[in-house]
Rosetta silent file (secondary structure, phi, psi, omega in degrees, C-alpha in Angstrom):
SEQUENCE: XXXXXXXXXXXXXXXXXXXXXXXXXXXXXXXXXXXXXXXXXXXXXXXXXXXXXXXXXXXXXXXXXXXXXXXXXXXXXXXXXXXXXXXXXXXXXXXXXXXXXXXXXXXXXXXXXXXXX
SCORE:     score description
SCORE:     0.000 S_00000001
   1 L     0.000  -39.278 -168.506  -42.296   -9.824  136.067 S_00000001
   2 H   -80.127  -45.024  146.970  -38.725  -10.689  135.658 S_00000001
   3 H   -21.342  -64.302 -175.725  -39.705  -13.187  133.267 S_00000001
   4 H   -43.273  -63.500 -171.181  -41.448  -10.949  131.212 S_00000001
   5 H   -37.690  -60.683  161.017  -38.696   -8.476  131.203 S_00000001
   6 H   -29.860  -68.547 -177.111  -36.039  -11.251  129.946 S_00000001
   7 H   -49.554  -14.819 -164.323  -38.716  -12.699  127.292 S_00000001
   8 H  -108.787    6.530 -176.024  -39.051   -8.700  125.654 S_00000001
   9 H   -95.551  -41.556 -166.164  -35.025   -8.211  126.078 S_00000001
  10 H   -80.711  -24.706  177.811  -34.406  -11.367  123.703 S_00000001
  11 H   -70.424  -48.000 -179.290  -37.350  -10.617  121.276 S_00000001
  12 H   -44.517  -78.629  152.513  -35.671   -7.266  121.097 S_00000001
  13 H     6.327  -71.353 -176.437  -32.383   -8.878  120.324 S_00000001
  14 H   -94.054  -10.899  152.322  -33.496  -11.002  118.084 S_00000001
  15 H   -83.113  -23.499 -173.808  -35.358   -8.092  115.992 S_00000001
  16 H   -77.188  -51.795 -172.479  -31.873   -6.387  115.962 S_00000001
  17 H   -58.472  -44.457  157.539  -30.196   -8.850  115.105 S_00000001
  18 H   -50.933  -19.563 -168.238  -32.694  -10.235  112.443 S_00000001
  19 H  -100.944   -8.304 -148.293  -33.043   -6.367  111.272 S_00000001
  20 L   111.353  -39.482  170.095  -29.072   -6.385  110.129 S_00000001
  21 L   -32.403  129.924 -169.685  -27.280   -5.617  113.011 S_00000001
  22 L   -93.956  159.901  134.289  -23.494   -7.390  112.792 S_00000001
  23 L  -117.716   27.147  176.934  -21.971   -8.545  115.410 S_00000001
  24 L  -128.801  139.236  173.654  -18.547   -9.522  113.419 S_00000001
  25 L   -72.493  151.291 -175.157  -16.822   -5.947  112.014 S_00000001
  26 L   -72.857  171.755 -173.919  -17.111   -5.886  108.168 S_00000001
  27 L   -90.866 -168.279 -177.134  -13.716   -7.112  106.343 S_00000001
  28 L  -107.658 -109.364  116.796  -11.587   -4.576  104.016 S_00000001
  29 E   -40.007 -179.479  175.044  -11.540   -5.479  100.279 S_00000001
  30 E  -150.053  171.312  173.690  -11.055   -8.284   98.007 S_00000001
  31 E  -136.506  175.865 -161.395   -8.712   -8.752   95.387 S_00000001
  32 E   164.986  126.549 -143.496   -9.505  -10.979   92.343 S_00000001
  33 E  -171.132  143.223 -175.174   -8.498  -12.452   89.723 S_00000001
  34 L  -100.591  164.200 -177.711   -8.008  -14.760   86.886 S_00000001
  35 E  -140.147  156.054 -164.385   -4.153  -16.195   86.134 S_00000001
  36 E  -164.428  146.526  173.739   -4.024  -17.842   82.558 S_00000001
  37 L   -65.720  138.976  173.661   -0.628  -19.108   80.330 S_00000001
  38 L   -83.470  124.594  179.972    1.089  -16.781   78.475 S_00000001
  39 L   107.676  -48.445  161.115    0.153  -17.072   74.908 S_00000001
  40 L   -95.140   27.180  178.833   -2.522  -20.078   74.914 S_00000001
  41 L    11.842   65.023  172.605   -4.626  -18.308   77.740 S_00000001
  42 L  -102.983  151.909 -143.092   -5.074  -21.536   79.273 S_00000001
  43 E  -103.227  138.960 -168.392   -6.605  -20.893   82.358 S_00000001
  44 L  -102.834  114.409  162.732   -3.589  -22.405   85.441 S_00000001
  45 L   -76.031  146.315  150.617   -5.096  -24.396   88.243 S_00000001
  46 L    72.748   13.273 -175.534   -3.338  -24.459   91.182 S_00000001
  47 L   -95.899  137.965 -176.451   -1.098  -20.809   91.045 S_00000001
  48 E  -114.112  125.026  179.027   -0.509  -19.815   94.440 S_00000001
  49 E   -85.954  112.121 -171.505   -1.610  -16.274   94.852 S_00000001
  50 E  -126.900  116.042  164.315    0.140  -14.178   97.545 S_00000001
  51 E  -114.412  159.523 -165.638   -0.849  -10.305   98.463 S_00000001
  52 E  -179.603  139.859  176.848    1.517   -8.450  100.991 S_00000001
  53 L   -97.999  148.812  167.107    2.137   -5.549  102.475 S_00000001
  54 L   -30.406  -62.762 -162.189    5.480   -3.431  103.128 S_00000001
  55 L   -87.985   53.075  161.767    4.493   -4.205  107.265 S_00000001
  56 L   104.120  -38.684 -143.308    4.619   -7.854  107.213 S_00000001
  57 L   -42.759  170.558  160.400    0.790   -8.725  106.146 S_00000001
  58 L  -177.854  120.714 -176.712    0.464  -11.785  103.902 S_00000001
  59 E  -123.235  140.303  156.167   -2.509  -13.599  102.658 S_00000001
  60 E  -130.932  176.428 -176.758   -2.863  -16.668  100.357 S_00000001
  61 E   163.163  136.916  166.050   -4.689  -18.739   98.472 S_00000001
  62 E  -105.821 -174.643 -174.721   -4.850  -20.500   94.932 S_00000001
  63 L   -91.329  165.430 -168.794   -6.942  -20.599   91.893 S_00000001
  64 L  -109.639 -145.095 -161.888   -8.931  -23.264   91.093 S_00000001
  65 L   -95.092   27.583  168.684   -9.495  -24.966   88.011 S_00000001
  66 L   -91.541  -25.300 -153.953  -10.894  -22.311   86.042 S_00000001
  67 L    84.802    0.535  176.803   -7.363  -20.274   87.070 S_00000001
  68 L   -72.243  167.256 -173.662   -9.844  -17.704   89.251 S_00000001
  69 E  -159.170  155.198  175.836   -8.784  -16.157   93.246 S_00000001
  70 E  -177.967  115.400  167.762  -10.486  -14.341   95.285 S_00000001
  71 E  -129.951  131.533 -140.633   -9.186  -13.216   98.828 S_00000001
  72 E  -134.030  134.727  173.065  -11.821  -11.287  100.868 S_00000001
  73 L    69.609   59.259  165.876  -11.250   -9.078  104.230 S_00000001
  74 L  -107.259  147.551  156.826   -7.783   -7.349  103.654 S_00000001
  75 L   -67.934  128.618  170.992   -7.233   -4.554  105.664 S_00000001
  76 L   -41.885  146.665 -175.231   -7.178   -1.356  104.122 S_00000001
  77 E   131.288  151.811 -176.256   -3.382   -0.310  102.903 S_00000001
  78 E   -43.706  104.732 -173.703   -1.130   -0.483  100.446 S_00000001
  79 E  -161.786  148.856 -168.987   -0.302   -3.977   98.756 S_00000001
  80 E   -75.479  171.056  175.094    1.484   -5.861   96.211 S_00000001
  81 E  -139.087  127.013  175.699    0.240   -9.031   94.338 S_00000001
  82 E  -134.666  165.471  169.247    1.790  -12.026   92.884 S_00000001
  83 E  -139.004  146.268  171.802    1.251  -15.771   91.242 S_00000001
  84 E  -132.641   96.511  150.864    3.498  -18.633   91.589 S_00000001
  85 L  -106.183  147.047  174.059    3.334  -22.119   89.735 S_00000001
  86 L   -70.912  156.542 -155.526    6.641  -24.035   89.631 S_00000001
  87 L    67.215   34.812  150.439    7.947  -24.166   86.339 S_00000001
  88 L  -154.862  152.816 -163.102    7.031  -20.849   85.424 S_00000001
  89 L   -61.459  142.614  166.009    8.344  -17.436   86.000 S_00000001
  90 L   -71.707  170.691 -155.928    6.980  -15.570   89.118 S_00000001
  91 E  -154.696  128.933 -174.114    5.074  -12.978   88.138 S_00000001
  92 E  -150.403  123.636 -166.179    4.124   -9.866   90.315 S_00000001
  93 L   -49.164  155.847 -168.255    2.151   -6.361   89.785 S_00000001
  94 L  -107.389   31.017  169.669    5.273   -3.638   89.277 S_00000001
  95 L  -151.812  157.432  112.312    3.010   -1.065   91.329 S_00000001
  96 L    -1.281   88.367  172.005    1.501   -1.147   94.757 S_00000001
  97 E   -71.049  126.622  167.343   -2.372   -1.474   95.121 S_00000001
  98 E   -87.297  113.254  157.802   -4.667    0.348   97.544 S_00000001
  99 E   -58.521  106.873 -163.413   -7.565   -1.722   99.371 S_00000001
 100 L  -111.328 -126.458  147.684  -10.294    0.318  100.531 S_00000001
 101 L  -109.035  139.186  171.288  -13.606   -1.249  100.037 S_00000001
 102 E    89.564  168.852 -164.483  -15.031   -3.105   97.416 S_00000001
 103 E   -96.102  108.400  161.191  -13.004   -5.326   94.919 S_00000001
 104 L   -90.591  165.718 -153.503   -9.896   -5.077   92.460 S_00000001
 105 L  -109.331  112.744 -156.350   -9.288   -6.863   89.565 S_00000001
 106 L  -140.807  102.725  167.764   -5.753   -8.464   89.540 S_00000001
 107 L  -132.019  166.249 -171.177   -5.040  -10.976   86.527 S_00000001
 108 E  -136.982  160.176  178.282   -1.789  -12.603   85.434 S_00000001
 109 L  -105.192  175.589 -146.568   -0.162  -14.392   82.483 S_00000001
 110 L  -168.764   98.649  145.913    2.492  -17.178   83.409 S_00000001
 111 L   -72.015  123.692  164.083    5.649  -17.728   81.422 S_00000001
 112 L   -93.721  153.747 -179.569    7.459  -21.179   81.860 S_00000001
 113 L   -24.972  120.492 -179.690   10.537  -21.138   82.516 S_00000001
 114 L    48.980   39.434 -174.177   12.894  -20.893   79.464 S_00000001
 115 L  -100.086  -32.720 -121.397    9.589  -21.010   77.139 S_00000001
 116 L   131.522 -171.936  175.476   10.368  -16.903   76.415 S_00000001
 117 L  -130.984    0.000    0.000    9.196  -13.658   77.550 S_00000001
């Protein structure tokens, strides 16, 4: 009997689970983005991509060689965005972003360093 019970608790389970059920809490947002040279849109490998919040938060990550990011599971709240390759100016949105759900669109141009504005 006790068998049984056990064998119909794990099929059960294993329909929930198999049905959708999570057992990890969903993420926040994403942010995303392409980062490209200013003026020859050449696409910059290798820009280190920082979002942060006012209360400490900070996530990274760079772009690869197309120049795309993509950072996945921020918390909702308020947060800024920047790219950094050396030799070129940093470059960071002049407003605030909100993260909810679902994905923004974040892309930047890259001036080097005494090329101009």
């Amino acid at each position: 009997m006790k068998k049984k019970l056990f064998l119909k608790t794990i099929i059960i389970v294993g329909m929930l689970l198999a049905s959708g059920c999570k057992i990890t809490p969903s993420g926040g947002g994403t942010v995303f983005g392409k980062v490209v040279q200013y003026g020859s849109r050449k696409p910059m490998a290798n820009t280190q991509i920082t979002v942060y919040s006012a209360e400490g938060l900070r996530l990274n990550t760079t772009t690869d060689n197309s120049g795309n990011y993509s950072i996945a599971n921020i918390p909702p709240g308020s947060y800024k965005v920047r790219a950094y390759l050396q030799g070129y100016h940093l470059n960071e949105i002049g407003e605030e972003i909100y993260i909810e759900k679902g994905k923004k669109k974040v892309d930047f141009e890259l001036v080097i360093v005494g090329g101009g504005t």
